[in-house]
DRENVEX-625952 format. One record per residue: residue number from 0; z negated, y, x negated of N, C-alpha, C in turn. Coordinates in steps of 0.02 Angstrom, whole numbers, always signed. Each point is the difference from the previous one (the first is absolute). Layout:
BEGIN
[NUM, [Z, Y, X], [Z, Y, X], [Z, Y, X]]
...
//
This chain:
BEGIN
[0, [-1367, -2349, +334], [-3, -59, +42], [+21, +20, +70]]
[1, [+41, -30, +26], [+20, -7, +75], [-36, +4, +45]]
[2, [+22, -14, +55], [-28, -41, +71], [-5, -62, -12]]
[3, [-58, -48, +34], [-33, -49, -13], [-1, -25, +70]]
[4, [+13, -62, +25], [-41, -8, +60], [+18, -90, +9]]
[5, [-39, -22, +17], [-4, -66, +9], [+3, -17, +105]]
[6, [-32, -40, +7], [-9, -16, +92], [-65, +27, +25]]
[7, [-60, -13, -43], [-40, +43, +32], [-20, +38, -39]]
[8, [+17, +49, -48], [-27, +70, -54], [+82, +26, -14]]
[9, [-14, +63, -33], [+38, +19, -28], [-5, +73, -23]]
[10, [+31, +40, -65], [-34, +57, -25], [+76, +57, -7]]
[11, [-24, +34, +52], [+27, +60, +14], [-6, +72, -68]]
[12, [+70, -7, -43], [+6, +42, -29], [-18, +63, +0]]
[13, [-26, +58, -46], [-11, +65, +5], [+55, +25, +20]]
[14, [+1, +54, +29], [+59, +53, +38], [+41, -38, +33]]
[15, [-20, -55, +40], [+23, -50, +40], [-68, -17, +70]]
[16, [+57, -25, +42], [-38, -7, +62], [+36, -58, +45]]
[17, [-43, -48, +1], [+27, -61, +61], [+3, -12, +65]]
[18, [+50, -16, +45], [-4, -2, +66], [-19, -81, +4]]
[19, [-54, +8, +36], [-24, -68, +40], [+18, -5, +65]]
[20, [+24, -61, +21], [+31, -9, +69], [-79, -55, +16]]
[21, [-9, -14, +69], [-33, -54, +29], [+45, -25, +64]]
[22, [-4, -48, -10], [+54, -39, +33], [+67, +64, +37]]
[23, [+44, +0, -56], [+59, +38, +5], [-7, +68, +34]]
[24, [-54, +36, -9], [-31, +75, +32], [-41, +34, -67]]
[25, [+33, +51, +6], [-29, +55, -82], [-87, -14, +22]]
[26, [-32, -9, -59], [-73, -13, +6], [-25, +57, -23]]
[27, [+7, +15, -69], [-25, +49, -35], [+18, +25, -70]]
[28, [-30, +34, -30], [+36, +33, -69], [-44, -31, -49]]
[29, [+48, -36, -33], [-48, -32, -54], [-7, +65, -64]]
[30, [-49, +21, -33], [-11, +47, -45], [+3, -30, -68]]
[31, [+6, +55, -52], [+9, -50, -67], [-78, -24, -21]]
[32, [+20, -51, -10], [-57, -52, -35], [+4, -76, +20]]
[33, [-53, -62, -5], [+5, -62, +33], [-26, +1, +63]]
[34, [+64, -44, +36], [+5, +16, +80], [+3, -68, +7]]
[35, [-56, -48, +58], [+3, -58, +22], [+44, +1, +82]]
[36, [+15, -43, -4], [+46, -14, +72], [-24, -82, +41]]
[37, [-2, +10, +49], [-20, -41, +50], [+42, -56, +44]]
[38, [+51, -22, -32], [+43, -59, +29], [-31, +2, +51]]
[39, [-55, -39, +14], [-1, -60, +69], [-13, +81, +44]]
[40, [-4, +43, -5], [+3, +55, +58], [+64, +34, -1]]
[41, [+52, -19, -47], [+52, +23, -6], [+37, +71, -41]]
[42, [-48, +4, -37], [+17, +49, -34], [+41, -19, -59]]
[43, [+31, +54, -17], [+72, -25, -58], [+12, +86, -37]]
[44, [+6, -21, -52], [+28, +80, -47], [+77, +3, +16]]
[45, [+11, +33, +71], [+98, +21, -2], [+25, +22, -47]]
[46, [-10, +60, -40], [+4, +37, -57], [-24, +37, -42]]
[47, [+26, +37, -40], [-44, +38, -44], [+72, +45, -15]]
[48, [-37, +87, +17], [+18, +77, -16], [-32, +13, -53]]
[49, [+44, +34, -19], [-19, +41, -93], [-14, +87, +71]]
[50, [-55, +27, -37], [-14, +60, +16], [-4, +58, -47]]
[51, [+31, -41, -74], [+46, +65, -48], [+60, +43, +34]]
[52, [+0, +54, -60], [+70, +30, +26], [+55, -7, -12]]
[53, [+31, -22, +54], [+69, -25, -14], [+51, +61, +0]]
[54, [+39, -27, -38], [+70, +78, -5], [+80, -17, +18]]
[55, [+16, +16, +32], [+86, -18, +33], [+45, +85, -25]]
[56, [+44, -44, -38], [+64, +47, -5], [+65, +7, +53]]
[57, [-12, +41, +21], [+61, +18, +88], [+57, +43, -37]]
[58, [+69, -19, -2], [+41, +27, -27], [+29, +29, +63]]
[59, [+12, +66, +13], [+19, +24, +82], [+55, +54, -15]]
[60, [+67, -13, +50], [+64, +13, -9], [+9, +54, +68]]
[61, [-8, +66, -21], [+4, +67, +84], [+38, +40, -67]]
[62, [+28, +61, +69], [+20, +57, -23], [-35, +46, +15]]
[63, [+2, +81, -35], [-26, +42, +26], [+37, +46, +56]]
[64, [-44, +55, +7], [+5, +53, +54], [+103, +13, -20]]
[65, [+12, +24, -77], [+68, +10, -25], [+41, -58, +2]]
[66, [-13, -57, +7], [+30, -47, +10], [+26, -24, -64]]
[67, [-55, -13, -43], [-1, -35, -73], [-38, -44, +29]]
[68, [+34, -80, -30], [-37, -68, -1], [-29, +7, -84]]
[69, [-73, -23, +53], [-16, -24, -70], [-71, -44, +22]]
[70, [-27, -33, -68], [-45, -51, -30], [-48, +32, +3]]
[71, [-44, -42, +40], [-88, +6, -8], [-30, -64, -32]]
[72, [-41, +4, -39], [-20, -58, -36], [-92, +11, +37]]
[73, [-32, -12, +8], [-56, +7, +46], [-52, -59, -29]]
[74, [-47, +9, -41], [-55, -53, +0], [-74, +3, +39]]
[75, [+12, -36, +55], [-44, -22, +28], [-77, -42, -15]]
[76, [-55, +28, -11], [-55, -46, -9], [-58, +1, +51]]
[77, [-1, -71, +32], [-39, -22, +59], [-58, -26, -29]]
[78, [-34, -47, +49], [-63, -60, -9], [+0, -7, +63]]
[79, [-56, -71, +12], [-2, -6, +62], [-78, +22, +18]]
[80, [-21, +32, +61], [-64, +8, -10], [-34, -68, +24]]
[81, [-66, -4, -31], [-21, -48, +9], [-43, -2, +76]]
[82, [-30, +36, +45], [-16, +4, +42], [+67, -29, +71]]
[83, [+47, +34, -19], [+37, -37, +20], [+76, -38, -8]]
[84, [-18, -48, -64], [+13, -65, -32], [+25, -54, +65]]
[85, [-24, +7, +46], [+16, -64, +60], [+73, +30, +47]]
[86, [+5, +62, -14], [+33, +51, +10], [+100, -16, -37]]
[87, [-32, +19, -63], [+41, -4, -42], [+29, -68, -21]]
[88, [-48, -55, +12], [+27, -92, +15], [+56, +0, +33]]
[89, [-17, +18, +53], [+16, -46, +71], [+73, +51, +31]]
[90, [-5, +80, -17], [+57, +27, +41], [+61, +23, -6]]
[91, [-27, -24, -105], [+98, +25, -16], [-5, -52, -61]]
[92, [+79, -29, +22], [+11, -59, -37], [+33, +16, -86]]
[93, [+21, +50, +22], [+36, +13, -56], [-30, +98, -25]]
[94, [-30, +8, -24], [-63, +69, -9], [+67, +56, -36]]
[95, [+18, -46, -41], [+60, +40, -52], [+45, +48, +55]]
[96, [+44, -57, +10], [+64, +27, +55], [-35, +45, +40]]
[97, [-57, +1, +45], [-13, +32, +58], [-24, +73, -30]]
[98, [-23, +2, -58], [-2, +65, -49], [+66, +28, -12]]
[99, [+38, -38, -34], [+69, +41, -13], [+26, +50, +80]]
[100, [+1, -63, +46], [+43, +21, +57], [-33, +69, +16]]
[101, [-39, +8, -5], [-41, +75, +36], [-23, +34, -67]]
[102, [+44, -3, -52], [-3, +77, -68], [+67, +11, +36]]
[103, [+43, -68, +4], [+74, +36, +8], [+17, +31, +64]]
[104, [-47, -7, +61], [+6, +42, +41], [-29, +73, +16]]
[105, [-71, +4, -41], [-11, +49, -10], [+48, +54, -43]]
[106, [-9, +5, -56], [+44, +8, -53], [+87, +33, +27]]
[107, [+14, -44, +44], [+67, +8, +19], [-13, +60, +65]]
[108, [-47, +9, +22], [-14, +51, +52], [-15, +61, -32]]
[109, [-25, -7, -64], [-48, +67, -33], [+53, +33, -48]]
[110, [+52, -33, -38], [+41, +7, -55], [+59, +59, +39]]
[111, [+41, -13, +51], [+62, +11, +37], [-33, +71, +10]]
[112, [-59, +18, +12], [-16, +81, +16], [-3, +45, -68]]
[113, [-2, -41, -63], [+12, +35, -40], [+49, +16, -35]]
[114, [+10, +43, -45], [+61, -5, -62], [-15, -17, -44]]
[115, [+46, -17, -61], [-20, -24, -59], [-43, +20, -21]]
[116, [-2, +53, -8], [-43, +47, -48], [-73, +31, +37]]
[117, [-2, -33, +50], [-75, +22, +32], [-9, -77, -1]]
[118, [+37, -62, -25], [-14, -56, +0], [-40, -20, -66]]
[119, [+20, +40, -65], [-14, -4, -55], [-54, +28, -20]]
[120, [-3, +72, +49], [-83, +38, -4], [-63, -16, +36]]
[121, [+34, -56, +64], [-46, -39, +38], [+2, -46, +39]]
[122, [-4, -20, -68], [+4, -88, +7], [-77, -23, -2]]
[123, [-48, +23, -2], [-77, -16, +5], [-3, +26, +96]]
[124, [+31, +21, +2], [-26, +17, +72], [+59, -62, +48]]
[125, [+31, -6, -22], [+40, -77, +11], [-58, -55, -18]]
[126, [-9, -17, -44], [-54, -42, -12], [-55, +23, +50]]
[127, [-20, +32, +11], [-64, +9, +29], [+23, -14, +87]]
[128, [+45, +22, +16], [+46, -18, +64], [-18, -68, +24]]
[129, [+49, -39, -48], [+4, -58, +10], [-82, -50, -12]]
[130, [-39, +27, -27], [-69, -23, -12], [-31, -15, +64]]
[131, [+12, +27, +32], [-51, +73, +58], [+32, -62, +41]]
[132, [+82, -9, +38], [+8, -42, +49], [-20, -84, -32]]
[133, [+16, -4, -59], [-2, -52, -42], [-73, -40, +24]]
[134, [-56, +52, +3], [-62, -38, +8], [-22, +6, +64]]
[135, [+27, +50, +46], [-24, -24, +67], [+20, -71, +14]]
[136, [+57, -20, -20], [+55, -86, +41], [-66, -43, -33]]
[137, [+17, +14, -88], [-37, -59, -13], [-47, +6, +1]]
[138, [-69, +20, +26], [-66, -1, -12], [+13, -42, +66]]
[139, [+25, -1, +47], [+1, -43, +52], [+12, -89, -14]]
[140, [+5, +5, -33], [+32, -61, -35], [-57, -34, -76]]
[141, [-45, +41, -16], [-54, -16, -37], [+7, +21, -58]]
[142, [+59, +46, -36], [+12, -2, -59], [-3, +100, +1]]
[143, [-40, +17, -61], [+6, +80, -9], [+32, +30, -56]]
[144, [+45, +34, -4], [+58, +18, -25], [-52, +69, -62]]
[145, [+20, -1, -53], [-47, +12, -48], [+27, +57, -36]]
[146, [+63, +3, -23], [+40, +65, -12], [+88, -36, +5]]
[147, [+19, +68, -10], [+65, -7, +2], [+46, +34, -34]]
[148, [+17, -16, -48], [+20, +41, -49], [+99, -20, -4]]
[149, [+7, +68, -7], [+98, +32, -10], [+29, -4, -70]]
[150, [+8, -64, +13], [+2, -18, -84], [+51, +38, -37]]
[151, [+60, +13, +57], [+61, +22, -51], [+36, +6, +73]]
[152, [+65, +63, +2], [+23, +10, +30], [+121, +7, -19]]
[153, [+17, -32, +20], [+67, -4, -33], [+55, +22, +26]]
[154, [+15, +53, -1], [+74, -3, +37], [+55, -26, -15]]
[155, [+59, +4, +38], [+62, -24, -19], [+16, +20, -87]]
[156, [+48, -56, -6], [+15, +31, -67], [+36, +59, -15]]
[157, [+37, +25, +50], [+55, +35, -6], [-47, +86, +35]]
[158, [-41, -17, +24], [-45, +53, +22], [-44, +20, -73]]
[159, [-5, -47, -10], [-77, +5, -109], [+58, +33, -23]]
[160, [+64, -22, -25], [+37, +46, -46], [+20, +71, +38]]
[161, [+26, +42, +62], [-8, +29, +32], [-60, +49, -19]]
[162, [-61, -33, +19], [-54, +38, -22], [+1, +31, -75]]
[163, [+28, -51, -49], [-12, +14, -64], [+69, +45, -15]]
[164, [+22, +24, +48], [+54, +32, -21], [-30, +61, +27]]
[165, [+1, +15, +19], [-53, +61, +60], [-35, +33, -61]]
[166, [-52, -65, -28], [-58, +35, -49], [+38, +40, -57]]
[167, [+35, -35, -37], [+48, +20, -58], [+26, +73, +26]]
[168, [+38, -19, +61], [+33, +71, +9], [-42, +59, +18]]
[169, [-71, -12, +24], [-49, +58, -8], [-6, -5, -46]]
[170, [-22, -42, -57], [-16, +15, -77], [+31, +43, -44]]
[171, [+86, -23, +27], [+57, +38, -44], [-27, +91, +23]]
[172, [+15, +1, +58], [+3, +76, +18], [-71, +22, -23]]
[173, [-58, -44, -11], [-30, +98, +1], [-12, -40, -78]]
[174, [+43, -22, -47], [-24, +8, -71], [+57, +52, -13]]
[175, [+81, +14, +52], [+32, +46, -17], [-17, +69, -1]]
[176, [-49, -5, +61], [-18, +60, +38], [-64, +34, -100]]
[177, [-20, -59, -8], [-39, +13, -37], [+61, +29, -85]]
[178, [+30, -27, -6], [+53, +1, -55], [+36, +59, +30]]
[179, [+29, +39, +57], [+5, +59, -14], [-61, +67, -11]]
[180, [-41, -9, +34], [-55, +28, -1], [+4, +18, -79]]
[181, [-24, -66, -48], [+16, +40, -84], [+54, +5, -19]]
[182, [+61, -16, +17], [+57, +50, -13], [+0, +64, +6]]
[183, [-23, +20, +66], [-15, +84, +23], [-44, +12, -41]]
[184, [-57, -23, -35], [-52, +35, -26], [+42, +15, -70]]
[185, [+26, -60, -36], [+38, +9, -60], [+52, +67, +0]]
[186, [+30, +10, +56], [+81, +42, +13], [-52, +77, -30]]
[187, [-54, -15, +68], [-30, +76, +5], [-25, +20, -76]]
[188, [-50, -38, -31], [-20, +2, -44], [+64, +27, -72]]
[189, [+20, -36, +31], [+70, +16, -95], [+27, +63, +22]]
[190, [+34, +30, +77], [+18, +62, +15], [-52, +65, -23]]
[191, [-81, -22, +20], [-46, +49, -19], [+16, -12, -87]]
[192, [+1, -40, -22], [-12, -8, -94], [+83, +38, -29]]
[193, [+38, -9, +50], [+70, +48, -30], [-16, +60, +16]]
[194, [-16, +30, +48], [-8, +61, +21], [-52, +27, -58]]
[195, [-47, -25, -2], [-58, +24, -57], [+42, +14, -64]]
[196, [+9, -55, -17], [+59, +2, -66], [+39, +60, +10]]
[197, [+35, -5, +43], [+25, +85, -2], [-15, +48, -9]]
[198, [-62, -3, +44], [-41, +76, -3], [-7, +23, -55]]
[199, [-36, -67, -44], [-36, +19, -74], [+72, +1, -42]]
[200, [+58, -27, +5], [+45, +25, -46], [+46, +78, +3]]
[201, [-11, +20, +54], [+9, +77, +27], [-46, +25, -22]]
[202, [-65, -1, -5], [-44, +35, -44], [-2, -9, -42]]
[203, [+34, -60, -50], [-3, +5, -84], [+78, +37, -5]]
[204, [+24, +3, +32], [+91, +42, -3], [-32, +82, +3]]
[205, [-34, +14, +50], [-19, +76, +16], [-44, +25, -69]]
[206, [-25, -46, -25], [-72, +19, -69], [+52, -18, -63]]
[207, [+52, -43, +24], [+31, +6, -85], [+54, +68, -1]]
[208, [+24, +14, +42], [+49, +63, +14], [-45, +69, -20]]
[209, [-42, +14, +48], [-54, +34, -5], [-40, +3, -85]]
[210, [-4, -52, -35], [-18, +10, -69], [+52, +23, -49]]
[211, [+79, -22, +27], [+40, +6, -32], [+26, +89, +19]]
[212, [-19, +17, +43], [+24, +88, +18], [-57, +26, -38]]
[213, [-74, -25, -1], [-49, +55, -59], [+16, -13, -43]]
[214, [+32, -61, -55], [+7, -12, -51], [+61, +41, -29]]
[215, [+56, -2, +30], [+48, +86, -17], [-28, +44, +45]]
[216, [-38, +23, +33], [-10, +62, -17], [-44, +11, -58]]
[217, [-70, -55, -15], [-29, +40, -65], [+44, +2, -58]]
[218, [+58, -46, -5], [+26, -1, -57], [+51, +65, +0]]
[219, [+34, +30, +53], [+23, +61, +17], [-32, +51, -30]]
[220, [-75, +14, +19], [-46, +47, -11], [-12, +0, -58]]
[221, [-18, -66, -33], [-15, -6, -55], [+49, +21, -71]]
[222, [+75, -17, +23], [+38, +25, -67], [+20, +66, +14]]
[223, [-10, +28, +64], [+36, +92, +10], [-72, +31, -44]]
[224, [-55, -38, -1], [-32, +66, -16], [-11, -27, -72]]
[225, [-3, -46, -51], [+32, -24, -73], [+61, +39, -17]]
[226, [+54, -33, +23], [+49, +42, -7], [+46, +60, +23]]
[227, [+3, +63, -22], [+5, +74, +44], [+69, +16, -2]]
[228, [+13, +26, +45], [+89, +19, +10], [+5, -80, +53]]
[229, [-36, -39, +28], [+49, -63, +27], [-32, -4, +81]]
[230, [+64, +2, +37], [-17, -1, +56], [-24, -58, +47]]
[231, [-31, -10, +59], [-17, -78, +48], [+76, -26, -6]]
[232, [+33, +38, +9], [+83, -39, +23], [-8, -40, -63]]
[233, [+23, +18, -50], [-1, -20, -82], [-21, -64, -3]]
[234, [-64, +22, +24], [-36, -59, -30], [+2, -67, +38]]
[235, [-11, +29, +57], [+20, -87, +64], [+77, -13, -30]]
[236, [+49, +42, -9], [+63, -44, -28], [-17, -48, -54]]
[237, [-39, +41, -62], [-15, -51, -53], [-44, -34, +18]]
[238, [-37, -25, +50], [-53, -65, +20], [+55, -48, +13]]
[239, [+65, +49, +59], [+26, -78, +28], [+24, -40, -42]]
[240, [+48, +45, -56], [+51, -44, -17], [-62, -21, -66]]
[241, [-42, -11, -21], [-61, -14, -25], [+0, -85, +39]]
[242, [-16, +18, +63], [-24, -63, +42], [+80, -39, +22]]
[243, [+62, +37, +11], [+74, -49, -15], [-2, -27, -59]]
[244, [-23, +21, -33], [+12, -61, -92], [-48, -43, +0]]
[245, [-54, +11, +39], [-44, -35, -6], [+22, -66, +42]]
[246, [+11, +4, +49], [+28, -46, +71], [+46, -41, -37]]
[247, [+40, +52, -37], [+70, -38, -44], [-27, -72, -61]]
[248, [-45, +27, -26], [-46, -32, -58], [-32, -84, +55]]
[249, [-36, +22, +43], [-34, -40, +27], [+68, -57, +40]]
[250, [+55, +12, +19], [+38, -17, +22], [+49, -56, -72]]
[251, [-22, +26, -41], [+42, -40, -51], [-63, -39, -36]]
[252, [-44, -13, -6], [-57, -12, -24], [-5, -85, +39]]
[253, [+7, +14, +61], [-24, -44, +56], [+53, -50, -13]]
[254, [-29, -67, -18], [+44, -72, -2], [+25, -24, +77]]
[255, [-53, +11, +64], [+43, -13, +63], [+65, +46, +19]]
[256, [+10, +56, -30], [+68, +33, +31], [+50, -32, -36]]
[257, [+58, -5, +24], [+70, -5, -32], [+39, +96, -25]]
[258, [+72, -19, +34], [+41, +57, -5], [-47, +66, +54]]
[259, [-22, +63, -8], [+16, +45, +20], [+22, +70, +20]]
[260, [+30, +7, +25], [+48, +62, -8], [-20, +47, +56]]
[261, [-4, +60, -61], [-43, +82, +22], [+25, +47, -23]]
[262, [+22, +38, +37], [+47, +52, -18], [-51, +45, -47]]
[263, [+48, +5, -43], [-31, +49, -71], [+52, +38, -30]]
[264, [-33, +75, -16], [+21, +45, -28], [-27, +51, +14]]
[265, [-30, +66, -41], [-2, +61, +21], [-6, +20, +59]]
[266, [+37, +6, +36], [+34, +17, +85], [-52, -39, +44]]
[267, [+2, -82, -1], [-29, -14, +42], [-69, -5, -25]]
[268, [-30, -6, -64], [-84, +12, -14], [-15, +75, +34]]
[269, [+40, +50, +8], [-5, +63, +14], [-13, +2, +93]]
[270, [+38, -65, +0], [+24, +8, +92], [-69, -38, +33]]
[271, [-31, -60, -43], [-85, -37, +19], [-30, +53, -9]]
[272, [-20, +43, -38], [-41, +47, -23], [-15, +30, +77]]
[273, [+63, +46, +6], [+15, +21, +68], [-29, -30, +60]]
[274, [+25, -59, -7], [-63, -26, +46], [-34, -18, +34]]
[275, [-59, -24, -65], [-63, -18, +6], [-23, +70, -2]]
[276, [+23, +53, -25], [-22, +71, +7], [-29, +15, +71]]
[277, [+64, +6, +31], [-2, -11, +81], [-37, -21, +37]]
[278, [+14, -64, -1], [-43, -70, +22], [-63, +30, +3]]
[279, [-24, +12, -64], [-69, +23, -9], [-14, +75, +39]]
[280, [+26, +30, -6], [+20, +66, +36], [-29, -18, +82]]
[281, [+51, -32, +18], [-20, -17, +64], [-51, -36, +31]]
[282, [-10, -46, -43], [-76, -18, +38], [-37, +29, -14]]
[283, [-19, +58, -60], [-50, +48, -10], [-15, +54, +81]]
[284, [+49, +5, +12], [+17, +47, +47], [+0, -50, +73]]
[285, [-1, -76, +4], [-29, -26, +56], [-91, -3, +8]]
[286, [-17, +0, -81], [-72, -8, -6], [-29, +63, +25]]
[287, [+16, +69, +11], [-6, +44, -4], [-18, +13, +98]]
[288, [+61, -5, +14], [+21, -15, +60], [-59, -15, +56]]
[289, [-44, -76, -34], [-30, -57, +18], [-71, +49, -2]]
[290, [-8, +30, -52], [-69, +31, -2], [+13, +43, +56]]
[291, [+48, +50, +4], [-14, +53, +67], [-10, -39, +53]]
//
């Protein structure tokens, strides 16, 4: 239910408050409830103030300290106080406008010292700025300014994409920075796993050589002292060409080879013999070497 009021009563809404005039001079504050009035002495209900909180949206157009324009969206929430209600009647005709005009002058004094980006991290201390002058003006005027909240802050358009180009291009670099980082770890990693690989295939080369020099010599040792009258020479000849027929066998056996051609005859089984004789000869005599 409304406001009510006839010529002599009338009932003053909750969170509402009436100005009584007596003969055309503020009388008094009518309070909420039923309020009688006194014609023949001249009293009259001029109006009636709501003493809820009211909220105004200030759309405010400054640049900063860098000289980016941009959008303040600013919601304002007042009331009027009720103490002084006769205040808030009588000295501003229009409550709205006289609010806007003084965010946008504050606002426009506080914004220009900053940059964007101290605009974006403090923008509550903007709000609180503009609060602070906001309620000295109007408390003079009967109305107390309640908060003030930074609703949203906008820059140019061409400044937002700018920015979003900025972010991307820090994003790009340190996910590269990050994408070589495991490249290097990968490079290093596979160089240590070849090198290893090596090592251990130099030691299965050194242990198969090495098994293969005790294996003729026991077999050396083994047929001079079986069979008598036959010398080491003798017998490493008959291992090699033993192990050339064998090579020969395994070489024709094998479905991946095609054509190949190995010099054969007498002469040259006589001339390998020679040597791997050698061969062997000589690294016996590097192993030798290695111990002194």
């Amino acid at each position: 239910m409304g406001n009510t009021f006839c010529l002599f009563c009338g009932c003053v809404e909750q969170s509402s408050v009436g100005i009584v005039e007596q003969w055309g001079r503020f009388h008094r504050v009518a309070q909420p409830g039923f309020q009688f009035f006194n014609p023949f002495v001249g009293e009259c209900l001029a109006g009636i103030l709501s003493t809820r909180i009211s909220s105004l949206d200030v759309k405010i157009e400054t640049k900063t300290k860098d000289n980016v324009f941009v959008q303040l969206i600013c919601s304002i929430q007042y009331r009027v106080v009720k103490e002084n209600a006769d205040d808030a009647f009588y000295e501003l005709q229009n409550p709205q406008e006289q609010i806007q005009a003084y965010v946008f002058d504050v606002a426009r004094a506080i914004v220009p010292r900053m940059n964007l980006d101290e605009l974006f991290e403090q923008k509550g201390e903007v709000a609180k700025g503009v609060m602070e002058e906001l309620g000295k003006v109007m408390g003079e005027y009967g109305y107390s300014i309640e908060h003030i909240l930074m609703v949203d802050i906008i820059p140019d358009p061409s400044v937002r994409r700018a920015m979003n180009e900025i972010n991307a291009a820090q994003r790009l670099l340190l996910a590269s920075e990050f994408k070589g980082e495991a490249d290097k770890v990968l490079i290093v990693k596979k160089a240590e796993a070849e090198a290893e690989s090596k090592y251990l295939g130099g030691v299965g080369v050194a242990r198969q050589r090495q098994a293969i020099t005790d294996g003729l010599r026991e077999n050396i040792l083994h047929f001079s002292n079986k069979v008598s009258g036959t010398s080491a020479k003798e017998v490493m000849d008959l291992i090699m060409i033993t192990q050339y027929f064998d090579t020969i066998r395994d070489l024709g056996n094998s479905s991946k080879n095609t054509t190949v051609f190995i010099p054969h005859g007498p002469g040259h089984v006589r001339d390998i013999s020679s040597q791997i004789r050698d061969g062997m000869m000589a690294a016996s005599c590097a192993q030798v070497t290695d111990v002194e």
